[in-house]
TITIBA-203346 format. One record per atom (N, C-alpha, C): atom name; x, z, y; residue in three letters. Coordinates in steps of 0.02 Angstrom, whole numbers, plus 50000, padded with zeros to 5 digits. Atoms other than C-alpha are relative to their C-alpha. Layout:
REM residues N
["CA" [X Z Y] "Ala"],
...
This chain:
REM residues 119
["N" [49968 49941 49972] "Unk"],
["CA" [52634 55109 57850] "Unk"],
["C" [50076 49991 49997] "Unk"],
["N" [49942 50003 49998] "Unk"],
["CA" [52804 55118 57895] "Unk"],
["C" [50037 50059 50007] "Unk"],
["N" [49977 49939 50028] "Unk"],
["CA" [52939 55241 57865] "Unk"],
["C" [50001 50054 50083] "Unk"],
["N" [49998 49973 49934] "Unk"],
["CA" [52929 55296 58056] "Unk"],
["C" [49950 50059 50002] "Unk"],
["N" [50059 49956 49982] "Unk"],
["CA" [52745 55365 58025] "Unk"],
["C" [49999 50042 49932] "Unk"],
["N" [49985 49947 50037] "Unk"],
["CA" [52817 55481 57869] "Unk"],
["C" [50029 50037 50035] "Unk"],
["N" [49971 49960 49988] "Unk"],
["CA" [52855 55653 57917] "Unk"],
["C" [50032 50021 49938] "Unk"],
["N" [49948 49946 50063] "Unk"],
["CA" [52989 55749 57805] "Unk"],
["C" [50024 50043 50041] "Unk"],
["N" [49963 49914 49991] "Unk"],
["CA" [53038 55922 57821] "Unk"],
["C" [50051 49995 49931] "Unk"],
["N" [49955 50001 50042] "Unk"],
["CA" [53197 55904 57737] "Unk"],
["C" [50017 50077 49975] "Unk"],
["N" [49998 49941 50008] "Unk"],
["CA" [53236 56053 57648] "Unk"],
["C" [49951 50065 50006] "Unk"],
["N" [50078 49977 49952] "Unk"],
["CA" [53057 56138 57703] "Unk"],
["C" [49992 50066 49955] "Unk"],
["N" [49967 49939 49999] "Unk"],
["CA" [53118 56294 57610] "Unk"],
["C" [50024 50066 50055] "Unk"],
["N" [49958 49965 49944] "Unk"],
["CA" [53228 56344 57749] "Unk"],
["C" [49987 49961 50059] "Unk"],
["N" [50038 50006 49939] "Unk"],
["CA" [53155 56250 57886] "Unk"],
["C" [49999 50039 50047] "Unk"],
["N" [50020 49928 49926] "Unk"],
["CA" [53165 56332 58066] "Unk"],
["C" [49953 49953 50023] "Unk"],
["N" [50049 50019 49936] "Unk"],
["CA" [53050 56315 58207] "Unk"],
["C" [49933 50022 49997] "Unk"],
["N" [50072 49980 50016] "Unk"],
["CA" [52887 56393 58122] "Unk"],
["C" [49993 50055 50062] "Unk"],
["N" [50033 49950 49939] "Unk"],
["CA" [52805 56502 58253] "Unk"],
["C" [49968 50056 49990] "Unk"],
["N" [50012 49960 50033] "Unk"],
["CA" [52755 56656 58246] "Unk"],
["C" [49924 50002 50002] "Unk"],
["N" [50061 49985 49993] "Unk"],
["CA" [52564 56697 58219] "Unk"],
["C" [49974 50061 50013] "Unk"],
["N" [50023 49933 49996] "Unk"],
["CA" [52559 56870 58209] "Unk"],
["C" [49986 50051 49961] "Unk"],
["N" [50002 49968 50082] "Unk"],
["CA" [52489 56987 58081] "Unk"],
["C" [49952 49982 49975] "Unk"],
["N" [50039 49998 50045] "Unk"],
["CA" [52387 56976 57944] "Unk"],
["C" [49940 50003 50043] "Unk"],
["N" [50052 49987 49978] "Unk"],
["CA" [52203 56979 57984] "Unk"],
["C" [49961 50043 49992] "Unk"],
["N" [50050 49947 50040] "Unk"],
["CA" [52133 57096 57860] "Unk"],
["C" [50050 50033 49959] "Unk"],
["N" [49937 49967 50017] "Unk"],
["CA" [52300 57211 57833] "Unk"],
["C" [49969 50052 49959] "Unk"],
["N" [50027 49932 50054] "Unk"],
["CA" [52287 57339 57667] "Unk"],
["C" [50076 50034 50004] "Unk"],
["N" [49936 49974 50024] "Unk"],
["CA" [52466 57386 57679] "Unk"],
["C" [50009 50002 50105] "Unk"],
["N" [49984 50016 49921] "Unk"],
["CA" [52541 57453 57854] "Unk"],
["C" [50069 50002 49970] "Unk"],
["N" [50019 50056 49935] "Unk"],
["CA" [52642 57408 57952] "Unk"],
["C" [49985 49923 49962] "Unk"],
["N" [50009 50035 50007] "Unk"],
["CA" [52552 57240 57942] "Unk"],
["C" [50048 49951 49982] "Unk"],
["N" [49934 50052 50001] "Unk"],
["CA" [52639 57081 57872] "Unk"],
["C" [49993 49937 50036] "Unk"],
["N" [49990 50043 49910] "Unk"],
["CA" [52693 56968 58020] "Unk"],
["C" [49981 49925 49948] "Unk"],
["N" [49989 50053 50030] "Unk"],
["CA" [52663 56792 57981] "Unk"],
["C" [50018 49927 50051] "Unk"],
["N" [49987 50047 49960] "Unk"],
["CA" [52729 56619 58039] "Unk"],
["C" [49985 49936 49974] "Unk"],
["N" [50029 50077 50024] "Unk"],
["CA" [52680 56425 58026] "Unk"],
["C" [50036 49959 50058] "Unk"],
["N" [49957 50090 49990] "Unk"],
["CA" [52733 56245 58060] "Unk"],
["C" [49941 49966 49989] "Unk"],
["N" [50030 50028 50026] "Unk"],
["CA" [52577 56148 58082] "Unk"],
["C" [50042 49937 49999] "Unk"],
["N" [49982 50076 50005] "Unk"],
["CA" [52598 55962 58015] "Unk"],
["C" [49944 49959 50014] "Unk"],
["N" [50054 50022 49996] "Unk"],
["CA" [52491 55845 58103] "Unk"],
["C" [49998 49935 49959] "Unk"],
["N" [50000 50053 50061] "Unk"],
["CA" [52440 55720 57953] "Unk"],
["C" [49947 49920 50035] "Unk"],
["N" [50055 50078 49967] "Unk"],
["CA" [52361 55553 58037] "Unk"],
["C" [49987 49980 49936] "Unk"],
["N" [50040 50034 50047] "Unk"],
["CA" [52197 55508 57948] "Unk"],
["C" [49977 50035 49950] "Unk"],
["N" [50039 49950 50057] "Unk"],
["CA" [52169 55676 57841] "Unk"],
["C" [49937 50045 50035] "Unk"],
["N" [50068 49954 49990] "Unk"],
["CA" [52016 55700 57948] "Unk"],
["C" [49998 50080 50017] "Unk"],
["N" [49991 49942 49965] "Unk"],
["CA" [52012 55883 57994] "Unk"],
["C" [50044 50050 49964] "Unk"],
["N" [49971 49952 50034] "Unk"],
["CA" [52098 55952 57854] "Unk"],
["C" [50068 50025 50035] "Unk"],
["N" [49959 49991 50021] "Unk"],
["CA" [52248 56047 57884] "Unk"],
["C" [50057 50030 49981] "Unk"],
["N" [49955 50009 50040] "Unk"],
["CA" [52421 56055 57850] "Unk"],
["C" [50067 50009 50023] "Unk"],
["N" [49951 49971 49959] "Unk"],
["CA" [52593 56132 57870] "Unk"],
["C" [50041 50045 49942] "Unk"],
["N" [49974 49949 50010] "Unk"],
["CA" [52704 56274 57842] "Unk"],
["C" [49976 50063 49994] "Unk"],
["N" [50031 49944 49983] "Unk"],
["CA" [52638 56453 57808] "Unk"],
["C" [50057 50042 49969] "Unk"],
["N" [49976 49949 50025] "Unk"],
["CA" [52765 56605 57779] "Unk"],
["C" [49987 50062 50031] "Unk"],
["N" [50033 49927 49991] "Unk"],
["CA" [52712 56794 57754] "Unk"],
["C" [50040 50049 49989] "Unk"],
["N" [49968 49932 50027] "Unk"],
["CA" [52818 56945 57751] "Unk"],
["C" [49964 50050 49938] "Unk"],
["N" [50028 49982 50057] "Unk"],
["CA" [52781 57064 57605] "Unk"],
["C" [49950 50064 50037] "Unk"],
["N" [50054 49972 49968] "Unk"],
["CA" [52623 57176 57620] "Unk"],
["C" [49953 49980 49948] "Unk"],
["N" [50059 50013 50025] "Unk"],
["CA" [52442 57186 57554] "Unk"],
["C" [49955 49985 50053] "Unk"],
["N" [50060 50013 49943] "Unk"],
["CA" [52288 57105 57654] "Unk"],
["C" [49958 49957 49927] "Unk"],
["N" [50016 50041 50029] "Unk"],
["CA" [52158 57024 57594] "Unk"],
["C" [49955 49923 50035] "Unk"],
["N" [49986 50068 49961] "Unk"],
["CA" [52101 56827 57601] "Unk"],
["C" [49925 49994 49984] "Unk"],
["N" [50083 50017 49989] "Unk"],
["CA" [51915 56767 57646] "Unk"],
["C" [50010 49942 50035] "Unk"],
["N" [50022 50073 49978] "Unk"],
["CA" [51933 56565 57679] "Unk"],
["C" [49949 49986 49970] "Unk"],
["N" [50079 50035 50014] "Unk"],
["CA" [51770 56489 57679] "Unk"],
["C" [50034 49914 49976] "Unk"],
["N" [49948 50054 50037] "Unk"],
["CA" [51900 56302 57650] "Unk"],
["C" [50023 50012 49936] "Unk"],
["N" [49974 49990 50052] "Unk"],
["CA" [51957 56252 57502] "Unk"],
["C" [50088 49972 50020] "Unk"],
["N" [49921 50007 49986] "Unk"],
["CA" [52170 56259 57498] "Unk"],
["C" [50022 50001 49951] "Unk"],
["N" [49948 50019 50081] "Unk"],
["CA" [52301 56186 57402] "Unk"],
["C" [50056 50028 50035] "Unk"],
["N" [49936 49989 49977] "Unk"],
["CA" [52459 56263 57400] "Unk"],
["C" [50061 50013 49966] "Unk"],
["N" [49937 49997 50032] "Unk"],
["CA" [52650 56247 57344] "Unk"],
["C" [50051 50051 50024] "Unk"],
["N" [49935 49952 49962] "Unk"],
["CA" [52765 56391 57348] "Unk"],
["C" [50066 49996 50006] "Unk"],
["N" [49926 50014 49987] "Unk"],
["CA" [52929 56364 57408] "Unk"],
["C" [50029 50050 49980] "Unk"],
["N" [49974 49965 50020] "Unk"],
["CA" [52999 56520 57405] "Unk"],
["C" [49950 50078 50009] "Unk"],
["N" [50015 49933 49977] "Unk"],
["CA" [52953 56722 57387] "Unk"],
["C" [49953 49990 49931] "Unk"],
["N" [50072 50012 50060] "Unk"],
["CA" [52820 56783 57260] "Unk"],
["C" [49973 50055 50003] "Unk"],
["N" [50041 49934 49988] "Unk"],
["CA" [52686 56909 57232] "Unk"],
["C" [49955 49970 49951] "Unk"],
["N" [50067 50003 50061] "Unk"],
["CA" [52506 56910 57148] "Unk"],
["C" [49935 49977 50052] "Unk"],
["N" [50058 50021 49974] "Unk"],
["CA" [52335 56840 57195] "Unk"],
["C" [49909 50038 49974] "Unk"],
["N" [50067 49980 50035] "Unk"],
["CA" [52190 56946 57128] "Unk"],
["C" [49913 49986 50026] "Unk"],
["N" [50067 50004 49980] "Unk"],
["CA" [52002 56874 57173] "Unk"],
["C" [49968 50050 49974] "Unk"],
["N" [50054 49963 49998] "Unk"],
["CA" [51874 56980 57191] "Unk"],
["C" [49949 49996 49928] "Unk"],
["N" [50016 50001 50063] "Unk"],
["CA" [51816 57045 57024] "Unk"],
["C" [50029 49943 49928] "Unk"],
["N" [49951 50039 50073] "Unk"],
["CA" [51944 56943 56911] "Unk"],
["C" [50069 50045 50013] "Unk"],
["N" [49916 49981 49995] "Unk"],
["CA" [52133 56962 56880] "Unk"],
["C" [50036 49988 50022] "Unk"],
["N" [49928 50033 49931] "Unk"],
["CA" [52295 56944 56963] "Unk"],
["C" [50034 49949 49980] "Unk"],
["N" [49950 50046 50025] "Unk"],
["CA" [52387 56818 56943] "Unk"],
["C" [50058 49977 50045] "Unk"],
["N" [49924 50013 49971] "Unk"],
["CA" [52566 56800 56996] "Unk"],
["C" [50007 49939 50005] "Unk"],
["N" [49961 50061 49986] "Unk"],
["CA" [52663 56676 57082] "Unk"],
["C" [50051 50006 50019] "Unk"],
["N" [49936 50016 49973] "Unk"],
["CA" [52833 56617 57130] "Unk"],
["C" [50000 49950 50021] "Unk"],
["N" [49980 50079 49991] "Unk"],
["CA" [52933 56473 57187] "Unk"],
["C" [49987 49963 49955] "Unk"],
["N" [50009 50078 50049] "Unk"],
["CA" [52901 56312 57124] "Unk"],
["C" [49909 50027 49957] "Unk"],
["N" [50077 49986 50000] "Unk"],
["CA" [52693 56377 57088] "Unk"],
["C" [49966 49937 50051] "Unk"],
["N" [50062 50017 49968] "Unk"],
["CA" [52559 56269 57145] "Unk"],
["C" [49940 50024 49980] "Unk"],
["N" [50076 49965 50026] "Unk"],
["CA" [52378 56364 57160] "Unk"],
["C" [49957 49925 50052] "Unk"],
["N" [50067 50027 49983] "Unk"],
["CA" [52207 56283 57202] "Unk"],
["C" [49933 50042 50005] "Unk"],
["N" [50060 49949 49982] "Unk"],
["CA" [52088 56396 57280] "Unk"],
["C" [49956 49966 50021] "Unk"],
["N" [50076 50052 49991] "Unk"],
["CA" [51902 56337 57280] "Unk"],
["C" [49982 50046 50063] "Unk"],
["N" [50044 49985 49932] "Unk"],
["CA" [51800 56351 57463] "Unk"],
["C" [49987 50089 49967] "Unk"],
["N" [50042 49925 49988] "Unk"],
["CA" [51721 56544 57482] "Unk"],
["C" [50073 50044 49953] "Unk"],
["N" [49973 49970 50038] "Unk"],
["CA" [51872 56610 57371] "Unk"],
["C" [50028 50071 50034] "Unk"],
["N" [49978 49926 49966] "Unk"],
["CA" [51892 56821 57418] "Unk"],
["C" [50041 50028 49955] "Unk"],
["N" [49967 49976 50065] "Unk"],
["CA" [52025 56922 57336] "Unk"],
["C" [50066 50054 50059] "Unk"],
["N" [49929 49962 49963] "Unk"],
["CA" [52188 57014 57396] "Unk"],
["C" [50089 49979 49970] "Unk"],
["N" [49937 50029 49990] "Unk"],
["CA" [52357 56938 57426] "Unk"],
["C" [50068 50073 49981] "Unk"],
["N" [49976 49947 49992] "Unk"],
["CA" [52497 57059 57374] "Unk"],
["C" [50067 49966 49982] "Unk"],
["N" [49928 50023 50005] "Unk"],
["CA" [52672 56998 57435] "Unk"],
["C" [50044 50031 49966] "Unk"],
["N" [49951 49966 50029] "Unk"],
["CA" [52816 57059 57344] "Unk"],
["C" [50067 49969 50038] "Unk"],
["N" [49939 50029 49949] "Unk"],
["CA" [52963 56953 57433] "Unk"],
["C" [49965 49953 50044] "Unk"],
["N" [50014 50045 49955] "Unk"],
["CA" [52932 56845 57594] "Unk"],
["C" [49981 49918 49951] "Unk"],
["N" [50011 50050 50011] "Unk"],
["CA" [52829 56700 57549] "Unk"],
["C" [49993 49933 50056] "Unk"],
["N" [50025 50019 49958] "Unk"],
["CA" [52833 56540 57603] "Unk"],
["C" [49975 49926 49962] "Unk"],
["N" [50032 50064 50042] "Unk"],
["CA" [52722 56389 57566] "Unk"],
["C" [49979 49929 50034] "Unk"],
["N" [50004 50055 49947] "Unk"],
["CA" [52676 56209 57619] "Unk"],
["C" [49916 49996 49969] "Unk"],
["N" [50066 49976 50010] "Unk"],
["CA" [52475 56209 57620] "Unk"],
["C" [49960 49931 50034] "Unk"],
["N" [50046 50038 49990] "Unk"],
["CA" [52337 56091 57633] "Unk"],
["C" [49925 50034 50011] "Unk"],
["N" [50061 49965 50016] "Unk"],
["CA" [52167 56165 57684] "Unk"],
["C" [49949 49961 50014] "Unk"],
["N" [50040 50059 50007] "Unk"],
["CA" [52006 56049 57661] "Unk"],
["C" [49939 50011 50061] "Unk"],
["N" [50057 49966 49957] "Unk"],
["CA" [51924 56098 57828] "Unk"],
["C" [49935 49950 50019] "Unk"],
């Protein structure tokens, strides 16, 4: 491999160009929180994937049937699954959510994260 076929998002914090997606899917808080992404296409990770994801603040909640890894750049809030506890995150957090994982997302400042999902 050569350094041609590495992508870097220098700074991938503050990164422009993410796009917008829209809102939430399963909004608990109005008005909905908008969200935007940057996919990264990864040659050779098979279908998984992989990118940019940032969420304005808000409650919804999350029902991936994938399992996702993810590093928070910036913003923070809480993660509570379905029948457990919350657990907070910030910058500089990495979580690991197993396949079927349900729960509710509850932003507190604009998050944004770089994400792997094992599709």
């Amino acid at each position: 491999m050569s350094l041609r076929d590495i992508t870097v998002l220098a700074r991938s914090a503050t990164v422009t160009g993410l796009q917008p997606d829209g809102p939430v899917a399963r909004p608990l808080s109005q008005p909905a929180s908008q969200t935007w992404s940057l996919d990264v296409n990864l040659e050779g990770s098979g279908t998984n994937l992989t990118g940019i994801w940032e969420c304005e603040p808000g409650s919804f909640e999350r029902h991936l049937k994938a399992a996702e890894v993810m590093h928070i750049l910036c913003g923070r809030g809480s993660f509570t699954p379905t029948g457990g506890q919350a657990r907070a995150f910030a910058a500089g957090d990495t979580l690991f959510f197993p396949s079927n994982t349900i729960g509710v997302w509850d932003i507190e400042e604009t998050v944004r994260k770089v994400y792997v999902v094992m599709a």
